[in-house]
C-alpha positions in Angstrom: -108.7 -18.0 26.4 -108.4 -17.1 22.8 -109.4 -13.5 23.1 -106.4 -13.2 26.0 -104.3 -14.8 23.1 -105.5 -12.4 20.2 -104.6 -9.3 23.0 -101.0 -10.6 23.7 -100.5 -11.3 20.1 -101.5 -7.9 19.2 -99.4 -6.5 21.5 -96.2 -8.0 21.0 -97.0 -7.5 17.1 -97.1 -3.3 18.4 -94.2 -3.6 20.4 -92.1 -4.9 16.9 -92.1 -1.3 15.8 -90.3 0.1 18.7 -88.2 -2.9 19.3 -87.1 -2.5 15.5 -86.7 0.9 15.9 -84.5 0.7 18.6 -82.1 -1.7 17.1 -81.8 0.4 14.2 -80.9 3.4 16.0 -78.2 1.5 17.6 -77.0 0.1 14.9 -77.1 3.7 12.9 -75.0 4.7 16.3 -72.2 2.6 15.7 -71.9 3.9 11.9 -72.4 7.7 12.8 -69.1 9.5 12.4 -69.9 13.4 13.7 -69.7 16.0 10.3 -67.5 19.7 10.5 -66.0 22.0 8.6 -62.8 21.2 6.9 -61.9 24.6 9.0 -63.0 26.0 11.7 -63.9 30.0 11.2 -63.8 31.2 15.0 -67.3 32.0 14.3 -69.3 34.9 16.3 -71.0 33.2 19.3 -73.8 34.5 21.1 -74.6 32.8 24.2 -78.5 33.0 25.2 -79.4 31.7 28.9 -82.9 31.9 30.0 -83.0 32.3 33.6 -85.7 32.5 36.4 -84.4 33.0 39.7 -81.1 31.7 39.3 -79.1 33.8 41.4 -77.3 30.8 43.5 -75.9 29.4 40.1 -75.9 31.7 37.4 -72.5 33.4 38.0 -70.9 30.0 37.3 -72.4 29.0 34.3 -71.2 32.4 33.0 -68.0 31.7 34.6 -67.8 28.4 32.9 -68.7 29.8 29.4 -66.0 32.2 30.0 -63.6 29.4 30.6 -64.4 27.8 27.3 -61.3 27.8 24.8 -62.4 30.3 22.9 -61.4 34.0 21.8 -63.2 36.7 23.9 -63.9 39.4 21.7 -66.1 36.9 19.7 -67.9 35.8 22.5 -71.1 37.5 24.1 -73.2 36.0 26.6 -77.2 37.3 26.7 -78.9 36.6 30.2 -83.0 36.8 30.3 -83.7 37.3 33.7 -87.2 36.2 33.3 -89.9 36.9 36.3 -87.2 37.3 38.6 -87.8 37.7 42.0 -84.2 37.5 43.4 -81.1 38.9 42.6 -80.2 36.7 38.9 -80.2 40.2 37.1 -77.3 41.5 38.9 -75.5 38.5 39.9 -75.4 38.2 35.8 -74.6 41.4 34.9 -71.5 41.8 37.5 -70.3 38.4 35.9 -70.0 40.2 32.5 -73.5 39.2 30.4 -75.3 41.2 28.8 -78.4 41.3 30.7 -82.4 41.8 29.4 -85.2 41.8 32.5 -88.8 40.5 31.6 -92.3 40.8 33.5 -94.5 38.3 32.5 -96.7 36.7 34.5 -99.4 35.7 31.9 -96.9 34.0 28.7 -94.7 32.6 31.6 -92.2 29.8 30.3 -88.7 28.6 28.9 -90.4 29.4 25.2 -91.9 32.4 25.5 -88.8 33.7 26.8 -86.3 33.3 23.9 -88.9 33.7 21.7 -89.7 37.7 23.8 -85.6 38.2 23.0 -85.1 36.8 19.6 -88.4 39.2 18.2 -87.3 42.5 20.1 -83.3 42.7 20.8 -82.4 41.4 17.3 -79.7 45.0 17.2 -78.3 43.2 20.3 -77.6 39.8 18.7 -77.4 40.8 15.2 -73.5 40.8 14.9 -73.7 37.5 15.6 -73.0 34.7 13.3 -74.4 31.7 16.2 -76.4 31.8 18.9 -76.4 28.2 21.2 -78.7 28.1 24.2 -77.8 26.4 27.3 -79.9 26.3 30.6 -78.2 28.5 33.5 -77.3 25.6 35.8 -74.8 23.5 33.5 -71.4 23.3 33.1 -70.2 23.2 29.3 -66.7 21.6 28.7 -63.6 23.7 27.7 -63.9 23.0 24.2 -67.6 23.0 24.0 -67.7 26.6 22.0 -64.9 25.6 19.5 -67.5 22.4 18.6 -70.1 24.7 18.1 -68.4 27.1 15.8 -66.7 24.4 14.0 -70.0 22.4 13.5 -71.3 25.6 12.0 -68.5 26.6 10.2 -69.9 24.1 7.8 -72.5 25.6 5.2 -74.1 22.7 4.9 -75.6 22.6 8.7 -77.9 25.6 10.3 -78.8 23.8 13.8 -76.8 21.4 15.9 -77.5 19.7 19.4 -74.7 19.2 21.8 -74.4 16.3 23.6 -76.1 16.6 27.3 -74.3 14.7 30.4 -74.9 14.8 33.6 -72.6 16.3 36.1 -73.6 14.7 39.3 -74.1 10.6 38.0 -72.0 9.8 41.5 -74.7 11.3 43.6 -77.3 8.5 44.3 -79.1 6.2 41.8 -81.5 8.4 40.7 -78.5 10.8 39.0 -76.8 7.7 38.3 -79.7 6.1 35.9 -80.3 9.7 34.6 -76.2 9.4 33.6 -77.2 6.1 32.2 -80.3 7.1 30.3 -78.6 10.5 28.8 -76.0 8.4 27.4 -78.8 7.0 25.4 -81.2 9.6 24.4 -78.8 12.1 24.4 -75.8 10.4 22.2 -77.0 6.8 20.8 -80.2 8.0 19.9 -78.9 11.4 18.3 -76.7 9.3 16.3 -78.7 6.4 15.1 -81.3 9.2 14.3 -79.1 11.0 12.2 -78.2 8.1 10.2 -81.3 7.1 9.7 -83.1 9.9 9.0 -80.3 12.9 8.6 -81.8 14.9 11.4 -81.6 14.4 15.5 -83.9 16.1 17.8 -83.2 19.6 20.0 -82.7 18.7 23.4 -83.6 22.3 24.9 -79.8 22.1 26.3 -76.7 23.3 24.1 -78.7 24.0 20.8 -76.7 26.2 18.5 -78.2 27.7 15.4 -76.7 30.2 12.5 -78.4 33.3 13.5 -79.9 34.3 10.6 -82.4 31.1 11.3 -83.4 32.8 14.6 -83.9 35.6 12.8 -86.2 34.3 10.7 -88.0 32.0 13.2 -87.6 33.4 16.7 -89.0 30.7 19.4 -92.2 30.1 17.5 -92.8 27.1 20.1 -93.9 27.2 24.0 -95.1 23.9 25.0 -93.5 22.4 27.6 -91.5 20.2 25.2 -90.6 23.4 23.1 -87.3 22.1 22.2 -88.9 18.7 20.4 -91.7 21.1 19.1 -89.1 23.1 16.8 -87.1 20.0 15.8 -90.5 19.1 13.7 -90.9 22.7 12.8 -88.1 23.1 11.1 -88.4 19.4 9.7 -91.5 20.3 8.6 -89.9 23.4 6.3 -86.8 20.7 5.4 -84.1 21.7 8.2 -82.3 19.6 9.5 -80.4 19.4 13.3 -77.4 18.2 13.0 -75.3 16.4 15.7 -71.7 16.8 18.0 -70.8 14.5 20.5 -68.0 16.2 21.3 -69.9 19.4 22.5 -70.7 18.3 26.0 -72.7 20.5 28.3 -73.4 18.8 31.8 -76.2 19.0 34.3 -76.9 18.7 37.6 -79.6 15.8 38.0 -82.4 16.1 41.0 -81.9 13.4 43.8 -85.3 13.2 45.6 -88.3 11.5 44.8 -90.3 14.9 45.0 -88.3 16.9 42.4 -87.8 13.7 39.8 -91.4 13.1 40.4 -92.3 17.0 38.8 -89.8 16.8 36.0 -90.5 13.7 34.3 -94.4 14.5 35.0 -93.2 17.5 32.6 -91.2 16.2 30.3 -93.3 13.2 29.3 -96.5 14.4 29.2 -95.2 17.3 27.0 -94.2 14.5 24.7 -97.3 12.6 24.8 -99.1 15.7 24.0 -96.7 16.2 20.9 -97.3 12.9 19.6 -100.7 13.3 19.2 -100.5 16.8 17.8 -97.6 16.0 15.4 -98.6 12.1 14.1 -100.8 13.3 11.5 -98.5 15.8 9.8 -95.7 14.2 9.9 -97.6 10.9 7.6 -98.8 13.9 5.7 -95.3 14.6 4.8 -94.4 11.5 4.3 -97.4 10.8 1.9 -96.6 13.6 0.1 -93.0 13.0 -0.6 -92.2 9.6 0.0 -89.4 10.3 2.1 -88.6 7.9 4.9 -87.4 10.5 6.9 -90.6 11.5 8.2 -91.2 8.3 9.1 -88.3 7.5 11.0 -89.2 11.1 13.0 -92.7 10.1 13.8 -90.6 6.8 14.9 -88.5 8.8 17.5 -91.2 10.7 18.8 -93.6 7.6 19.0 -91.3 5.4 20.2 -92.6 5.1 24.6 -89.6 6.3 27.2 -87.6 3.3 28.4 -89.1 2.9 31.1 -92.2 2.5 30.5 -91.0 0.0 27.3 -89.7 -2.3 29.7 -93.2 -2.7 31.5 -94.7 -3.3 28.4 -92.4 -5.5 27.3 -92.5 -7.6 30.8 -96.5 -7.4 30.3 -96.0 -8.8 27.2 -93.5 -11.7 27.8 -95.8 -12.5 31.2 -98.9 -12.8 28.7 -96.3 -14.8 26.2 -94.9 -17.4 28.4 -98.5 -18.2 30.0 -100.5 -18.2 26.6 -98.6 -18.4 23.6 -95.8 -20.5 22.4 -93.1 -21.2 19.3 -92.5 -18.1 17.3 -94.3 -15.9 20.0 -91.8 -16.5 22.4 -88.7 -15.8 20.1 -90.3 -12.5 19.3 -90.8 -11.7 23.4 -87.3 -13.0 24.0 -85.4 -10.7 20.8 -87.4 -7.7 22.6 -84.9 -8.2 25.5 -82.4 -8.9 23.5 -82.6 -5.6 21.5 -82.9 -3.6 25.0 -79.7 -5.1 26.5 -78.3 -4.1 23.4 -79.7 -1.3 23.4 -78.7 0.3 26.7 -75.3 -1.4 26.7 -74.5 -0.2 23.8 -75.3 3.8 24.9 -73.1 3.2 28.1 -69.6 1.7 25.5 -70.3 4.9 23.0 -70.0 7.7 25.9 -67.4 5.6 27.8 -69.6 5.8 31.0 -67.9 5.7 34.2 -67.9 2.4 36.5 -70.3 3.9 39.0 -73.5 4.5 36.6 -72.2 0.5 34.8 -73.0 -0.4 38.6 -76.3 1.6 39.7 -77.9 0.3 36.0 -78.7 -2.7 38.7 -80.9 -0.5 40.5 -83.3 -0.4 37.4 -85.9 -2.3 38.4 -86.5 0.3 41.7 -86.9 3.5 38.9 -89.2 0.7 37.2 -91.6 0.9 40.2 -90.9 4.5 41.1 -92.5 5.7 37.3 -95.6 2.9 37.6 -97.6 5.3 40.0 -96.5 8.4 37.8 -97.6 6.9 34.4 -101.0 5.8 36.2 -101.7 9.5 37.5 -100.7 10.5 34.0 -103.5 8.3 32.7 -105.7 9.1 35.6 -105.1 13.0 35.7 -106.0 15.6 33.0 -102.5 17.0 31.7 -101.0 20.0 32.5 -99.5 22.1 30.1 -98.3 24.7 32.6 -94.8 25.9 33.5 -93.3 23.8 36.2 -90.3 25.0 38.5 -87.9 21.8 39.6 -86.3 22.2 42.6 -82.5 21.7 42.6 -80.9 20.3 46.3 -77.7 21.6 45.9 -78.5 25.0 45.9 -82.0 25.1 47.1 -82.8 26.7 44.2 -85.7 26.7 42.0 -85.0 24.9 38.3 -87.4 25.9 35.7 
């Protein structure tokens, strides 16, 4: 009996750090106030979309870029049509982008792509004085270029992340709980992360950067979590990525089981993967500078995905309630506490429509849906290969 009591202890003492982590961030959320240029310049915008057999969307991503508020003739719009099999080469070019075709089939991959473009068209892109990525099946809102340029417009800031939302939250409860959970990741923690630690974290989605970075870097990542790979880069050499809420790029979110299934197999075994290669360098940094920043970073990346917080936690209060008692149970209990806080308090800061308040009740069924994926995760050797997601509304292929 008192070994099972030792284990519980142990793991709700563990379970502190993200739990106080959390209700930092949140905290930090409330305080962040978003930091621009006293003027915006009208910078140079280059657009870059890496796409891979996108012909059913592409043309209206382009269109919507074009629709941004924004002055034309310093706007240009750079298409990879990488290892395309379909027509995305010309349904981008006849749209007006600027189009560069690449065979591949060995360095295949979202990274390996901007990284081919950013090393060997730099004449192409040079005039520029931004560059923001976006994926080439979102939506970005009218005034989602004049954020960018006015974001970096300030000398101070060389990266910023936009803020990613979902344009399909009304389309069943897996879109809905994605709405929920990007209102989270993608906003609160973004803005308790910057206040905590000055930096926030790319989200592979409606990154913008001052050129002369790319430049200088290219895409040096290509993991499947390339995006979270570079943040640490470039915190590593002491660049920051700043944060706009008000650029807001939208996505469509998969519906079935199937599709969801692949992506989040993806994205968070691309992040476990990072956390084991990045926890040792980042206390490196920290050691050698004493800067809490590093800490916090090691923090954001350590910190478990929600769901899978939420089984720990209900492991963790089950072990509480039938072992332990006093103090213990306060500690189990202010764990809940924290996450109701937590996740209410993502849905009040991006004003989230009534329909993703009301599918947050079907939690508990995504719960149950990502206990056989974490356990095949466990189970399975990792892949580190590039994975298509298939998107329903278009039949397409989503890389």
């Amino acid at each position: 009996m008192i070994i099972f009591q030792l284990i519980v202890q142990g793991l709700l003492i563990v379970l502190a750090f993200p739990a106080g982590y959390l209700l930092l961030c949140t905290i930090g959320a409330y305080l962040f106030r978003k930091e621009i240029a006293t003027k915006n310049k009208f910078l140079n915008i280059g657009v870059l979309i890496s796409a891979h057999n996108e012909e059913e969307g592409i043309a209206h991503t382009i269109e919507g870029v074009l629709a941004c508020d924004y002055p034309t003739n310093l706007l240009n719009i750079y298409v990879i049509a990488d290892n395309c099999t379909d027509n995305t080469a010309t349904e981008a070019r006849n749209t007006g982008a600027l189009v560069f075709e690449r065979v591949d089939s060995i360095n295949r991959g979202k990274g390996q792509a901007l990284d081919w473009f950013l090393i060997n068209f730099v004449e192409s892109y040079r005039h520029t004085n931004v560059i923001t990525i976006i994926d080439a099946d979102v939506s970005p809102d009218k005034n989602y270029l004049r954020e960018i340029s006015a974001s970096l417009s300030n000398p101070r800031i060389q990266v910023v992340q936009a803020f990613n939302s979902v344009s399909n939250p009304d389309a069943g409860w897996r879109p809905a709980l994605s709405d929920a959970a990007f209102n989270i990741f993608c906003h609160l923690r973004m803005a308790g992360s910057i206040k905590l630690s000055g930096t926030a974290v790319l989200k592979g989605n409606g990154m913008a950067f001052k050129t002369d970075l790319l430049k200088q870097y290219g895409w040096p990542c290509h993991s499947v979590v390339e995006d979270m790979e570079f943040t640490l880069r470039l915190l590593e050499d002491g660049i920051s990525v700043n944060y706009n809420p008000d650029a807001v790029i939208r996505s469509e979110m998969v519906t079935s089981g199937k599709s969801a299934t692949s992506q989040r197999n993806r994205w968070e075994g691309g992040r476990f993967m990072l956390v084991n290669k990045m926890t040792l360098p980042l206390l490196k940094l920290f050691a050698k500078t004493g800067h809490p920043r590093y800490l916090f970073a090691l923090a954001e990346l350590a910190t478990p995905p929600l769901s899978l917080l939420v089984m720990l936690f209900s492991i963790a209060s089950a072990g509480t309630l039938l072992l332990l008692n006093g103090t213990w149970l306060i500690l189990a209990a202010s764990f809940w506490l924290i996450l109701v806080f937590y996740v209410i308090s993502g849905q009040i800061q991006r004003r989230a429509p009534l329909s993703t308040w009301l599918y947050l009740a079907t939690a508990p069924l995504y719960i149950l849906w990502k206990i056989p994926l974490y356990a095949a995760m466990i189970l399975k050797k990792r892949s580190t290969a590039w994975v298509r997601t298939e998107r329903e509304s278009t039949g397409q292929q989503n890389r």
